[in-house]
C-alpha positions as CSV (number, residue, x, y, z in Angstrom):
1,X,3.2,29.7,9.2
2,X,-0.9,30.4,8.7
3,X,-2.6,30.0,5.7
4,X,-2.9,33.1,4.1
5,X,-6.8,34.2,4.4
6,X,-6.7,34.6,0.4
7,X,-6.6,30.9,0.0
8,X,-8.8,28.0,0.1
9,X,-8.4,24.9,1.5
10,X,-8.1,23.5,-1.7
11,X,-5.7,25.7,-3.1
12,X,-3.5,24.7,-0.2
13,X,-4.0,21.1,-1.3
14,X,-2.8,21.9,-4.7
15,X,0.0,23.9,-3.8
16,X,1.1,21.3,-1.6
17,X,0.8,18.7,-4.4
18,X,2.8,21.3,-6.7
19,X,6.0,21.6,-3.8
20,X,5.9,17.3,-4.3
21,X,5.6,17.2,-7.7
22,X,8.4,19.7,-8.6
23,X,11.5,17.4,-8.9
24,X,9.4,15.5,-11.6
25,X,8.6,18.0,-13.8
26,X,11.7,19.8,-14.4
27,X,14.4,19.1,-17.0
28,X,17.6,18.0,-15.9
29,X,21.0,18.6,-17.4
30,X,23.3,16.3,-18.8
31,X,25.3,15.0,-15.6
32,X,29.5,15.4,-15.6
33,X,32.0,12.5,-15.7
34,X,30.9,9.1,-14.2
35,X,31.3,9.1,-10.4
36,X,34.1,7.1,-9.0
37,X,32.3,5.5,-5.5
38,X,33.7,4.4,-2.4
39,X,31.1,2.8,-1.1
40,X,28.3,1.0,-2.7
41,X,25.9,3.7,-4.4
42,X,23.0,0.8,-4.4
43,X,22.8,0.0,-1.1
44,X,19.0,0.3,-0.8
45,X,19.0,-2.5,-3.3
46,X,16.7,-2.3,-6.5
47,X,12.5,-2.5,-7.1
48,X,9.8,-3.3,-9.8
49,X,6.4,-2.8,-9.8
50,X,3.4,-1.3,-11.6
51,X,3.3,-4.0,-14.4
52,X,1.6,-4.0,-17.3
53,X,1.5,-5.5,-20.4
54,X,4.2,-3.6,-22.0
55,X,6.1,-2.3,-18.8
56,X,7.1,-1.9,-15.7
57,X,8.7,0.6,-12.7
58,X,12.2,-0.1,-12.3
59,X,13.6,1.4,-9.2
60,X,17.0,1.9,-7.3
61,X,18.5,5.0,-5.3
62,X,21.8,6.3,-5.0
63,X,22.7,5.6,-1.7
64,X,26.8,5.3,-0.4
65,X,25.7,6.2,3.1
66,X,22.0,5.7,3.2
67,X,21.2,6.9,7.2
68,X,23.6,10.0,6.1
69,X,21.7,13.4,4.6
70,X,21.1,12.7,0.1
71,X,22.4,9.2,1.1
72,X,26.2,10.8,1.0
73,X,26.0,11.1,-2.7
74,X,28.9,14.2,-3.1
75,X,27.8,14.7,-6.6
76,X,25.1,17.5,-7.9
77,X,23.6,15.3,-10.7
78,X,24.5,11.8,-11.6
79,X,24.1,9.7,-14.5
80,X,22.5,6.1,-13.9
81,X,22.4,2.9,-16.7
82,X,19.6,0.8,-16.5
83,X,19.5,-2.1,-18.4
84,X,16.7,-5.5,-19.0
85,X,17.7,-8.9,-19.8
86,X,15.4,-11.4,-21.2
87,X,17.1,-14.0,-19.5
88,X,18.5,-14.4,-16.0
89,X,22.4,-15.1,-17.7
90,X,22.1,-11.5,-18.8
91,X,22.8,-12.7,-21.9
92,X,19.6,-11.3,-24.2
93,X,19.8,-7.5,-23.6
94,X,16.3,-6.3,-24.2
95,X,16.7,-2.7,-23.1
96,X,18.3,0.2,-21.9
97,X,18.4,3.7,-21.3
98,X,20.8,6.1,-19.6
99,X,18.8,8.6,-16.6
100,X,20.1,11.7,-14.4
101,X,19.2,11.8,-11.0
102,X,19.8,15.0,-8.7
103,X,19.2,15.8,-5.4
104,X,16.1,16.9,-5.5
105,X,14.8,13.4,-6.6
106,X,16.8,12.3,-3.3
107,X,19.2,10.9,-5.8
108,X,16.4,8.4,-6.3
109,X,16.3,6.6,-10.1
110,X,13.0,5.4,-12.2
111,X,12.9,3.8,-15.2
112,X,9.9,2.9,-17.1
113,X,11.0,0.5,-20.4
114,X,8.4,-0.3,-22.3
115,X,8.2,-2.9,-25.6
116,X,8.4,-5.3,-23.1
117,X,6.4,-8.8,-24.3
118,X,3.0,-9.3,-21.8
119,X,3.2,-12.0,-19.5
120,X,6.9,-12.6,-19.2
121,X,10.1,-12.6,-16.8
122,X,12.6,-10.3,-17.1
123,X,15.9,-9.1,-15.3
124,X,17.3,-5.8,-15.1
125,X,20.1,-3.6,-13.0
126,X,21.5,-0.7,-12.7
127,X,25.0,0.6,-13.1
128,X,26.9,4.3,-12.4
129,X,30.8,4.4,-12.5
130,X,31.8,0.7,-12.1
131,X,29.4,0.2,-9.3
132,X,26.4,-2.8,-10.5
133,X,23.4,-2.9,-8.7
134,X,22.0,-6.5,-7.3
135,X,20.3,-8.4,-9.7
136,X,16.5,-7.3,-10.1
137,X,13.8,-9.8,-11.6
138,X,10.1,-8.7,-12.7
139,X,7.2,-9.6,-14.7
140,X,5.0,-7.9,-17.4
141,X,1.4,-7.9,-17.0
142,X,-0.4,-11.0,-19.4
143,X,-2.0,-9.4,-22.2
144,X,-5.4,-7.8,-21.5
145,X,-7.3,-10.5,-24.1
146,X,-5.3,-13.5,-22.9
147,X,-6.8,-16.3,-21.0
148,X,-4.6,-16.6,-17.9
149,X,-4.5,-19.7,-15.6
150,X,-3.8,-18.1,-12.4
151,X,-2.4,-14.8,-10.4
152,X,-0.6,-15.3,-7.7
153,X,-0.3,-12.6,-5.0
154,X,1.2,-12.1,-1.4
155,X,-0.9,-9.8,-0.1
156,X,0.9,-7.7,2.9
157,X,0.8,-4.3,4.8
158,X,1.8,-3.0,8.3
159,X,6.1,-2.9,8.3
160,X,6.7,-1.2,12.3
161,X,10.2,-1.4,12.2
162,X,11.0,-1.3,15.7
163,X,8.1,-3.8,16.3
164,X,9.4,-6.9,14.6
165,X,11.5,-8.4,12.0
166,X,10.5,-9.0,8.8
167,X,10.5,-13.1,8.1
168,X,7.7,-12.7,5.7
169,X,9.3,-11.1,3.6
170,X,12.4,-13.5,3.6
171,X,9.5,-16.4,2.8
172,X,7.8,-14.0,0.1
173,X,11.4,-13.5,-1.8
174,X,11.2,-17.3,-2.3
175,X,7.8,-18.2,-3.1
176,X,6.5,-18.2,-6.6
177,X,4.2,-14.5,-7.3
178,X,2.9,-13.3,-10.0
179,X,3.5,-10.2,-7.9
180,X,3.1,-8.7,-4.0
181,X,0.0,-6.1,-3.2
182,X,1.2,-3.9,-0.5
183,X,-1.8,-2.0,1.2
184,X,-0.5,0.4,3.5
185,X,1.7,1.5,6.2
186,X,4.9,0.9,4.5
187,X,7.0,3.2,7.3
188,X,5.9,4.3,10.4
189,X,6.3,7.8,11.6
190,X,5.6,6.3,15.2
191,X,7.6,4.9,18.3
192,X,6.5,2.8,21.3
193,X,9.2,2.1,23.6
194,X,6.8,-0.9,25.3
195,X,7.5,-2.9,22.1
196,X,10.5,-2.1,20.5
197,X,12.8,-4.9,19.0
198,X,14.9,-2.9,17.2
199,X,15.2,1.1,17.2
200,X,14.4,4.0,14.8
201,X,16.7,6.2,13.8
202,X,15.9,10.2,14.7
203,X,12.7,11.5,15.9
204,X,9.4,11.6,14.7
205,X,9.8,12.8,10.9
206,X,8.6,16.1,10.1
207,X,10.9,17.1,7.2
208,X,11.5,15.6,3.8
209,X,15.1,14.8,5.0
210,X,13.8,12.8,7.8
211,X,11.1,11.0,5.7
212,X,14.0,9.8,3.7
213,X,15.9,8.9,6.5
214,X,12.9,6.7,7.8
215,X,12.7,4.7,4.0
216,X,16.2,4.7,3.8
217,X,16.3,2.7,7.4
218,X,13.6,0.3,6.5
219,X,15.5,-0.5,3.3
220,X,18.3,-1.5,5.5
221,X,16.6,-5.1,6.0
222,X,17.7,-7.0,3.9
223,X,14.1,-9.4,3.8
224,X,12.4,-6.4,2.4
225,X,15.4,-5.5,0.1
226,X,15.1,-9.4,-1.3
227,X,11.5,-9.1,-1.2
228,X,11.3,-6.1,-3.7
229,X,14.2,-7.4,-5.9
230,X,12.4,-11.1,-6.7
231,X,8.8,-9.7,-7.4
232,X,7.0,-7.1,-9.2
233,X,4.6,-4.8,-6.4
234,X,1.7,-2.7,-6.3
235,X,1.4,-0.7,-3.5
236,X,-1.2,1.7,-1.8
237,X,-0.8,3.7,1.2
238,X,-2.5,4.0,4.8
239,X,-1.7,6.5,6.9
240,X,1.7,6.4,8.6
241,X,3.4,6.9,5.7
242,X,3.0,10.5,7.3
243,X,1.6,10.4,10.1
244,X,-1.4,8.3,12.8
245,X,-4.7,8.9,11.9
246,X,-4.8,11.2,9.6
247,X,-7.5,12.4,7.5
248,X,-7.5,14.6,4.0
249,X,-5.5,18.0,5.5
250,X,-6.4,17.1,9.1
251,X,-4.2,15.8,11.5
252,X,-4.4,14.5,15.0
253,X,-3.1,17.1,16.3
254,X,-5.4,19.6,14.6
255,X,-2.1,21.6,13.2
256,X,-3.2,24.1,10.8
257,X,-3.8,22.6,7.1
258,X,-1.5,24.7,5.6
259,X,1.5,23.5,7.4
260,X,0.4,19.9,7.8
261,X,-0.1,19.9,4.3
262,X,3.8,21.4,3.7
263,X,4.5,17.5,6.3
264,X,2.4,15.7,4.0
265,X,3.7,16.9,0.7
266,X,7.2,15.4,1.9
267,X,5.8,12.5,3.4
268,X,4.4,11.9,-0.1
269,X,7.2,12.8,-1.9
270,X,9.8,10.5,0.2
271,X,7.3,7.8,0.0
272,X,7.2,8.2,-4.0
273,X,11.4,8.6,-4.0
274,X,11.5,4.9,-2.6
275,X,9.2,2.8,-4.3
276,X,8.6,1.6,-7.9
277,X,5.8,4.1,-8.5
278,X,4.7,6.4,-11.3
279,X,4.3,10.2,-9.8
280,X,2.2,12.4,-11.3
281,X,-1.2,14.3,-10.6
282,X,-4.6,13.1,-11.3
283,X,-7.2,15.2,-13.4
284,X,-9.9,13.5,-11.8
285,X,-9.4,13.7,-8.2
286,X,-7.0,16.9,-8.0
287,X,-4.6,15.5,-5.8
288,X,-1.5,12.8,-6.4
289,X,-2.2,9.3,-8.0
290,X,-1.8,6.4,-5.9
291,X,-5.7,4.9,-7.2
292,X,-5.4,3.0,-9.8
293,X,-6.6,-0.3,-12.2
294,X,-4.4,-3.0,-13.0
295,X,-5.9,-5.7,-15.5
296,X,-4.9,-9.3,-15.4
297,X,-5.6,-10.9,-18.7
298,X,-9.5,-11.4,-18.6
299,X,-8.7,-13.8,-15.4
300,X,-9.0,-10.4,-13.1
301,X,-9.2,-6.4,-12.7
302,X,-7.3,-5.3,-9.9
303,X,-7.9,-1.8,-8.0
304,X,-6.2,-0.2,-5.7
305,X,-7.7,2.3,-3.6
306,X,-6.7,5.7,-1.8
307,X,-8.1,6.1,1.4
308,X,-6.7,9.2,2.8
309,X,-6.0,11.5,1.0
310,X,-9.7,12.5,0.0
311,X,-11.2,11.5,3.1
312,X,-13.8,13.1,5.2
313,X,-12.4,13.9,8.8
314,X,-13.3,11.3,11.2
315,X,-16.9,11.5,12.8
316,X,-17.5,13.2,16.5
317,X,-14.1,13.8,17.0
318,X,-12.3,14.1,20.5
319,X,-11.8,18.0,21.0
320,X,-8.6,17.3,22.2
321,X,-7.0,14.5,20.2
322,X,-8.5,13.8,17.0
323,X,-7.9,10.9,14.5
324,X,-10.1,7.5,14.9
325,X,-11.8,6.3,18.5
326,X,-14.7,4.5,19.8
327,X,-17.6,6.1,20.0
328,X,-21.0,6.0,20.9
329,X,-24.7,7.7,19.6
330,X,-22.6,9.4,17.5
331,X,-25.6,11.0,14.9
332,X,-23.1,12.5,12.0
333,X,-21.9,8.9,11.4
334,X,-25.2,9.1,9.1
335,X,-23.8,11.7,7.3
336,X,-24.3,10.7,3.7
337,X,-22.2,13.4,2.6
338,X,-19.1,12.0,4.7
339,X,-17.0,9.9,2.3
340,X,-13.8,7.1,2.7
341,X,-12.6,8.0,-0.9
342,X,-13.8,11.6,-1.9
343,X,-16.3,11.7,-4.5
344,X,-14.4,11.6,-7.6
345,X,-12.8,8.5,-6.6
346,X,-16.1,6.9,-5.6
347,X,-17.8,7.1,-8.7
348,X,-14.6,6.1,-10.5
349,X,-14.7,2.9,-8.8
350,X,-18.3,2.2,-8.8
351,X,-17.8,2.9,-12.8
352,X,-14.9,0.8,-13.4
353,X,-16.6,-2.0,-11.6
354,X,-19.9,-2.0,-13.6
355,X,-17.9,-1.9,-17.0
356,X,-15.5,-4.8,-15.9
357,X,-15.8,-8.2,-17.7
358,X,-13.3,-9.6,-16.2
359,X,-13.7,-13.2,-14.2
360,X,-13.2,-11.1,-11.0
361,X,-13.0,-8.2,-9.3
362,X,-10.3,-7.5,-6.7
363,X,-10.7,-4.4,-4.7
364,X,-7.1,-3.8,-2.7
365,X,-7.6,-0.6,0.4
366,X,-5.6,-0.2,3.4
367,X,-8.1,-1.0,5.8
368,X,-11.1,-3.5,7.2
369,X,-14.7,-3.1,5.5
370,X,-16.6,-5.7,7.6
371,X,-17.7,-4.5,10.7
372,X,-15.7,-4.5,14.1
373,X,-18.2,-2.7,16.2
374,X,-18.9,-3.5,19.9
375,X,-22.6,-4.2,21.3
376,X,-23.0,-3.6,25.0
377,X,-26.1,-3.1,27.1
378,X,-26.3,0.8,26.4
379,X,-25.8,0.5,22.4
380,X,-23.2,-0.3,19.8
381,X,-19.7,1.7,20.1
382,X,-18.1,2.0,16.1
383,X,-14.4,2.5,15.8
384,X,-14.4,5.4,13.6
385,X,-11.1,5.1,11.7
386,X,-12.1,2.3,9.6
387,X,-15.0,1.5,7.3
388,X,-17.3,1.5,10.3
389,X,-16.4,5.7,10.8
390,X,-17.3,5.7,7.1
391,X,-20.9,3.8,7.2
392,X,-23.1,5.1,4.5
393,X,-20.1,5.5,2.3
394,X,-19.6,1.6,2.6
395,X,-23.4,1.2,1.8
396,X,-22.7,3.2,-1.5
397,X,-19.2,0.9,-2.3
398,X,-21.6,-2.8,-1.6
399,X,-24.5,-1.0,-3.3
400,X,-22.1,-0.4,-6.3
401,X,-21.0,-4.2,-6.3
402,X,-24.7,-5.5,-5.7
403,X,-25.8,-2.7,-8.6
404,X,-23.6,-5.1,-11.1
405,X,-25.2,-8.2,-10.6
406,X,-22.2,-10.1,-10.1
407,X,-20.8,-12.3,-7.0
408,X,-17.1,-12.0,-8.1
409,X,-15.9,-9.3,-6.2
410,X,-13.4,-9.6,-3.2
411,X,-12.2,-6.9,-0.9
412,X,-8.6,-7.6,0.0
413,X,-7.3,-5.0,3.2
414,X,-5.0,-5.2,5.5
415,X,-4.0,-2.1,8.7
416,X,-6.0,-3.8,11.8
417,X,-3.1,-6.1,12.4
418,X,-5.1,-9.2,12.6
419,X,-6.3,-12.3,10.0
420,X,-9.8,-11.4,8.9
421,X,-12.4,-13.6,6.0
422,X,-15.8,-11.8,6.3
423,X,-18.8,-11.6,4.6
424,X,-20.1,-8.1,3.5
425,X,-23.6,-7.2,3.1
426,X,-25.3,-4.4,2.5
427,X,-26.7,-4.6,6.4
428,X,-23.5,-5.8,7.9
429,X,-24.4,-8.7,10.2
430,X,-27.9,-8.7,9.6
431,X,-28.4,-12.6,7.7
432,X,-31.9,-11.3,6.1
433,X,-29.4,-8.9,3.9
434,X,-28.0,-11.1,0.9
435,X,-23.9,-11.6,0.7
436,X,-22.8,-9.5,-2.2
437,X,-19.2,-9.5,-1.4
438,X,-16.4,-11.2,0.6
439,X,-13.1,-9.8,2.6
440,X,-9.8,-10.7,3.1
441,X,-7.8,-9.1,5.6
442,X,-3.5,-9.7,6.0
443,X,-2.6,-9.6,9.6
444,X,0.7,-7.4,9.6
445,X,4.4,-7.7,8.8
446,X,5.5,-7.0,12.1
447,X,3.2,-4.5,14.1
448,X,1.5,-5.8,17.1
449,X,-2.1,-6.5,17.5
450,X,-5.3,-6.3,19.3
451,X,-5.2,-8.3,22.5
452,X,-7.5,-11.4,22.8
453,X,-10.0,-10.3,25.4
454,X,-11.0,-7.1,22.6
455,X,-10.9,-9.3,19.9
456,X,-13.0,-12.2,21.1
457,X,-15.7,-9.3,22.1
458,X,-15.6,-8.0,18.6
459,X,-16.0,-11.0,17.2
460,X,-19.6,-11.9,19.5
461,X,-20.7,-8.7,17.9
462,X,-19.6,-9.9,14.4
463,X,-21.2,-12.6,12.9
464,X,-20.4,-11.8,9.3
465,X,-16.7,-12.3,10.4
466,X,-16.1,-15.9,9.8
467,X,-12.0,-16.1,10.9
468,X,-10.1,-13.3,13.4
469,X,-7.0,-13.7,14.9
470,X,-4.9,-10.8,16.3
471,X,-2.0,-12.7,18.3
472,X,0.6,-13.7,14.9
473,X,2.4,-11.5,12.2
474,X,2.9,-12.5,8.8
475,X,0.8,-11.9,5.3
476,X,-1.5,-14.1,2.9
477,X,-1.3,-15.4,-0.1
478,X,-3.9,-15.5,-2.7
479,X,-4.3,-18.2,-5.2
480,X,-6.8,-17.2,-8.0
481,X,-8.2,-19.1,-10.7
482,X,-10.9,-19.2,-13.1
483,X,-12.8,-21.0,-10.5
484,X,-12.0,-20.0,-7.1
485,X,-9.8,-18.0,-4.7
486,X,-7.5,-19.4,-2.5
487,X,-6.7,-17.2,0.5
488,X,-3.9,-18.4,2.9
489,X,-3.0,-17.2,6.2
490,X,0.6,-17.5,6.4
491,X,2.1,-16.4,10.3
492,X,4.4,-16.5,12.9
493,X,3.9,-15.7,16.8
494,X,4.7,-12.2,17.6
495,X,6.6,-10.0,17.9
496,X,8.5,-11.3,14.3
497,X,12.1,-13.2,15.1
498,X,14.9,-12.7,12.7
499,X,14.7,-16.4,12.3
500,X,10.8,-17.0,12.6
501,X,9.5,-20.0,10.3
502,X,6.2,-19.3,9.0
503,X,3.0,-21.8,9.2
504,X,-0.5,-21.9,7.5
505,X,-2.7,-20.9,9.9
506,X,-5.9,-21.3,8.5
507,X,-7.3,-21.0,4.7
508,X,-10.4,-19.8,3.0
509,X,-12.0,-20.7,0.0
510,X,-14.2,-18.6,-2.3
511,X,-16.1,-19.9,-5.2
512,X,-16.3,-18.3,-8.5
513,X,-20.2,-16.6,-8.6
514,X,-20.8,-17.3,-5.1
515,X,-19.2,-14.8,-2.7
516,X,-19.3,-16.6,0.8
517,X,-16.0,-17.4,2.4
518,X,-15.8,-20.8,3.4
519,X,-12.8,-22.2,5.2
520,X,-11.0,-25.2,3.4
């Protein structure tokens, strides 16, 4: 398939976006009697996330046979109870609502109660037939006036499957969150037989059905399962969601847009089908919403970032293979017109954060902002897949944080599989350029790192990054208050055992109104 000549890019884009979003916007009939099931229909287990004041995202999917095509649900539409207890007894029923699913949601269930009291615990399950779901808990947003004491985040991205097992998210289950900020690479689309622990199931996904099978595997683990079922998450995506490297409607591969687009609308529509996630379009940007603003009392204002799906294809690309590599001399890296976000995004942010009155400013993306770059005797090579591909369009995001006036703003990223605390300046690594920001980077879940010998060359070249380590897997927690944030690294050697016991390997300390990272 070509895209027709008729067409623009962008109307490819939307119609793309209109193939996702058409489960969602159709009416569904009233379902027939309640199925009777032989296996358990909830075996995916159950998710919250998206909290706010007065709701949440309550998710499950119908899944007797998850690895099996529509998880072996027999049934064309099914009728699904959700209800939410005000007390962990189930005793104080605080709502409940009765949904149809179908197969073209992938059987897949969300609920969105609202009425909910700000700042609270609450319970909540799902029921079809005489099958119960596990036992979900969750927690409203404080109030957007109230004077909060603390949030408390596990901050966490990079899931490779095959890679690694997922002990942090055993310790996450039973730590005490306000919530967990997933930034990216929830699945991977990807194989490496060199380090595989355990094995993907089927090939690469193309296919909606094979993007489902790849959630529907990683929900297998049961760490992940207990992780989503004990807190409320926000999540934003990198790029294996669908596939390496990938850039706007531009793949590695260079396929033509119009059918890469047809993989990505799946990719985005399986992604959407697992997860505790409102789906719908956005006005502003044109494409789907996965940006968004997430207030927390006046203590914080919490973004979350897109960073592929309106991003400028990668800079002096190999002719060959394209997606992110190390280049150098590369002159359309000064590109001012080349952007991480897309425009409508960037101004949206830079808007939000001049407006914000909040004590501080969290800005979750998928990725590293401070600089990774290499000096050697010929020049500096840049890494153009992250924030260093993307140079004058992280000038414009510091400028917009220096433009405020404010030194409360703290970038939180994950996808480089490696522990980072940077400063970020407006001229990265130059110490005559004020600090108007700091970073904190999660190493990942499971997927391996950088080896030693690269990273102790990036960080010579580096000296705005203040702690680097690429050898453990694991995730961070952040402790904020009024008057600090607490960042620490928690980890585990790689790759990830099934029985790993996490340590603290370092932690970082950043005052309230002055942005350096200092380790405590």
């Amino acid at each position: 398939m070509h895209r027709h000549p008729g067409l623009s890019r962008r109307a490819w884009t939307r119609l793309a976006l209109t193939m996702a979003l058409a489960p969602w916007m159709r009416a569904t009939a009233a379902a027939g009697p309640a199925p009777v099931w032989r296996r358990d229909p909830f075996s995916l287990g159950v998710a919250s996330g998206q909290p706010r004041p007065d709701s949440v995202v309550l998710w499950t999917r119908l899944a007797p046979e998850p690895l099996e095509p529509l998880g072996g649900v027999g049934a064309a539409r099914v009728d699904v109870v959700c209800e939410v207890f005000g007390d962990a007894a189930l005793r104080q029923r605080v709502w409940q609502a009765t949904l149809t699913t179908d197969a073209e949601r992938g059987f897949s269930v969300h609920a969105v109660p609202t009425g909910l009291r700000p700042g609270r615990e609450y319970w909540y399950r799902f029921r079809s037939g005489e099958a119960v779901s596990p036992l979900g808990r969750t927690r409203t947003a404080p109030a957007e006036s109230a004077l909060v004491p603390r949030l408390r985040l596990a901050l966490a991205s990079c899931q490779h499957f095959e890679q690694g097992h997922y002990a942090a998210h055993r310790e996450i289950a039973g730590e005490d969150l306000d919530l967990v900020l997933f930034v990216g690479d929830y699945i991977y689309e990807s194989t490496n037989p060199r380090y595989r622990i355990r094995e993907h199931r089927g090939g690469v996904p193309q296919s909606l059905d094979e993007y489902r099978l790849r959630h529907a595997q990683y929900k297998s683990d049961a760490d992940l399962r207990a992780a989503h079922a004990a807190h409320p998450w926000i999540l934003t995506w990198d790029d294996h969601e669908v596939v390496n490297d990938y850039a706007g409607d531009r793949d590695n591969r260079y396929t033509d847009p119009a059918l890469f687009l047809r993989r990505r609308a799946a990719a985005y529509r399986a992604y959407f089908e697992h997860l505790p996630l409102r789906f719908g379009p956005d006005p502003l940007t044109g494409g789907l919403r996965i940006h968004d603003r997430y207030p927390w009392g006046r203590l914080a204002d919490l973004w979350t970032l897109d960073c592929r799906q309106f991003r400028s294809p990668h800079a002096c690309p190999d002719p060959v293979r394209g997606g992110g590599r190390v280049v150098m001399g590369c002159d359309e890296l000064a590109d001012a017109s080349r952007s991480m976000l897309g425009a409508a995004q960037e101004r949206w942010l830079a808007e939000g954060l001049a407006a914000s009155t909040r004590t501080w400013k969290l800005v979750a993306q998928a990725t590293q902002v401070s600089s990774t770059g290499v000096d050697t005797p010929v020049g500096r090579s840049t890494f153009t897949e992250a924030w260093d591909g993307y140079p004058v369009a992280r000038q414009r995001l510091l400028q917009s944080i220096s433009d405020t006036g404010r030194s409360d703003v703290v970038l939180l990223g994950g996808d480089v599989h490696m522990n980072v605390a940077a400063r970020l300046r407006l001229r990265p690594n130059d110490p005559a350029s004020p600090v108007v920001a700091s970073e904190i980077v999660t190493t990942s879940i499971s997927s391996r790192g950088l080896g030693d010998s690269a990273l102790a060359r990036i960080r010579e070249s580096n000296p705005d990054i203040v702690h680097a380590r690429s050898d453990e897997r694991g995730y961070t927690r952040i402790d904020l208050s009024p008057e600090a944030l607490e960042a620490t690294f928690r980890a585990t050697p790689h790759p990830a055992a099934p029985d790993a016991q996490l340590h603290t390997q370092a932690r970082f300390r950043i005052a309230h109104g002055a942005p350096e990272v200092r380790p405590v």
